[in-house]
C-alpha positions as CSV (number, residue, x, y, z in Angstrom):
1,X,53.0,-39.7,19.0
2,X,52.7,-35.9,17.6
3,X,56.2,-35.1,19.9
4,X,57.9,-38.4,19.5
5,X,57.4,-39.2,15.7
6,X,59.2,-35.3,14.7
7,X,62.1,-36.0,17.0
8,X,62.6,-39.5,16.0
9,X,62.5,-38.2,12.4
10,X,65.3,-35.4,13.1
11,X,67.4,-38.0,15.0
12,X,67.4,-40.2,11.8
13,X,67.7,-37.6,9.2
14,X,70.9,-35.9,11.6
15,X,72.2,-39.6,11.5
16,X,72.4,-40.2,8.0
17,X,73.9,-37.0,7.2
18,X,75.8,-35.5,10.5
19,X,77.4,-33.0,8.5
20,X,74.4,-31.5,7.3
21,X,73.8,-27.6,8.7
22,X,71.5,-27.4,10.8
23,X,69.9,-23.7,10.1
24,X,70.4,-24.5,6.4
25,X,67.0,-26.1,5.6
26,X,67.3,-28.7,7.9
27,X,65.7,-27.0,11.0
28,X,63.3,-25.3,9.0
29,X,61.4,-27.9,6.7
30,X,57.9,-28.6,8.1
31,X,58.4,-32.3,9.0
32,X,61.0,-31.5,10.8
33,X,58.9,-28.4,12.8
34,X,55.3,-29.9,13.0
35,X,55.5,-31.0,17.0
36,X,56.4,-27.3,17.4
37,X,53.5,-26.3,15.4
38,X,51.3,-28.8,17.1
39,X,52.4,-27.3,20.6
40,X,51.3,-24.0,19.4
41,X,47.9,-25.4,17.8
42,X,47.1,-27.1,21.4
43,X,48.2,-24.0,23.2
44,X,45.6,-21.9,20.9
45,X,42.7,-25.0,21.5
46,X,42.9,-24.8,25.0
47,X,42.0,-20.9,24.9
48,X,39.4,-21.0,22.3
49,X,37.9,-23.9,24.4
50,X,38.6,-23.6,28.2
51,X,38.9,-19.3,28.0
52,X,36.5,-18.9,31.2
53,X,37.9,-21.3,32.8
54,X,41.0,-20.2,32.1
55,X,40.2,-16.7,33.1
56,X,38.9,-17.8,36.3
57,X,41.9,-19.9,37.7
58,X,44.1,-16.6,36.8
59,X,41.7,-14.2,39.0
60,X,41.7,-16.7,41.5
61,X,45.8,-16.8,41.3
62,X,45.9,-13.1,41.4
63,X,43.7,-12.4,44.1
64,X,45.8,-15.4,46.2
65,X,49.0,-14.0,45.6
66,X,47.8,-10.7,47.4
Protein backbone atom coordinates (compact mmCIF):
# COMPACT_ATOMS: atom_id res chain seq x y z
CA UNK A 1 0.00 0.00 0.00
CA UNK A 2 3.07 2.44 0.87
CA UNK A 3 4.23 1.99 -3.24
CA UNK A 4 0.81 1.84 -4.65
CA UNK A 5 -1.24 4.62 -2.81
CA UNK A 6 1.93 7.52 -4.05
CA UNK A 7 1.62 6.28 -7.59
CA UNK A 8 -2.03 6.09 -7.68
CA UNK A 9 -2.03 9.61 -6.24
CA UNK A 10 0.52 11.09 -9.04
CA UNK A 11 -1.58 9.24 -11.79
CA UNK A 12 -4.65 11.20 -10.55
CA UNK A 13 -3.20 14.52 -9.74
CA UNK A 14 -1.21 14.18 -13.60
CA UNK A 15 -4.80 13.39 -14.83
CA UNK A 16 -6.55 16.34 -13.74
CA UNK A 17 -4.07 18.65 -14.72
CA UNK A 18 -1.79 17.10 -17.74
CA UNK A 19 -0.30 20.27 -18.38
CA UNK A 20 1.06 20.77 -15.17
CA UNK A 21 5.28 20.76 -15.08
CA UNK A 22 6.44 18.17 -13.70
CA UNK A 23 9.88 19.47 -11.94
CA UNK A 24 7.84 22.59 -11.00
CA UNK A 25 6.45 21.42 -7.57
CA UNK A 26 4.76 18.67 -8.74
CA UNK A 27 7.62 16.05 -8.46
CA UNK A 28 8.78 17.44 -5.48
CA UNK A 29 5.83 17.82 -2.88
CA UNK A 30 6.04 15.13 -0.18
CA UNK A 31 2.83 13.22 -1.04
CA UNK A 32 3.89 12.80 -4.09
CA UNK A 33 7.75 11.48 -2.93
CA UNK A 34 6.88 9.49 0.29
CA UNK A 35 7.15 5.74 -1.44
CA UNK A 36 10.57 7.02 -2.37
CA UNK A 37 11.19 8.07 1.17
CA UNK A 38 9.74 4.87 2.48
CA UNK A 39 12.23 2.84 0.13
CA UNK A 40 15.04 4.64 1.61
CA UNK A 41 13.57 4.27 5.40
CA UNK A 42 13.26 0.28 4.72
CA UNK A 43 16.62 0.25 3.10
CA UNK A 44 18.14 2.02 6.43
CA UNK A 45 15.85 -0.62 8.83
CA UNK A 46 17.21 -3.50 7.25
CA UNK A 47 20.88 -2.36 8.20
CA UNK A 48 20.25 -1.08 11.65
CA UNK A 49 18.50 -4.51 12.11
CA UNK A 50 19.93 -7.40 10.00
CA UNK A 51 23.80 -5.58 9.84
CA UNK A 52 25.62 -9.07 10.86
CA UNK A 53 23.69 -10.80 8.89
CA UNK A 54 24.15 -8.66 6.31
CA UNK A 55 27.80 -8.57 6.76
CA UNK A 56 28.02 -12.18 6.69
CA UNK A 57 26.14 -13.10 3.40
CA UNK A 58 28.63 -10.26 1.73
CA UNK A 59 31.88 -12.19 3.23
CA UNK A 60 30.46 -15.26 2.16
CA UNK A 61 29.75 -13.60 -1.49
CA UNK A 62 33.20 -12.33 -1.59
CA UNK A 63 35.09 -15.26 -0.59
CA UNK A 64 32.72 -17.28 -3.40
CA UNK A 65 33.46 -15.12 -6.10
CA UNK A 66 37.30 -15.91 -5.65
Amino acid sequence: MALVVPLAGRWIQYARAPDIVLMQGFYYQTHNRIDEIFVGVLIAYGYVVWNDGLRRWCQRLSHGSG
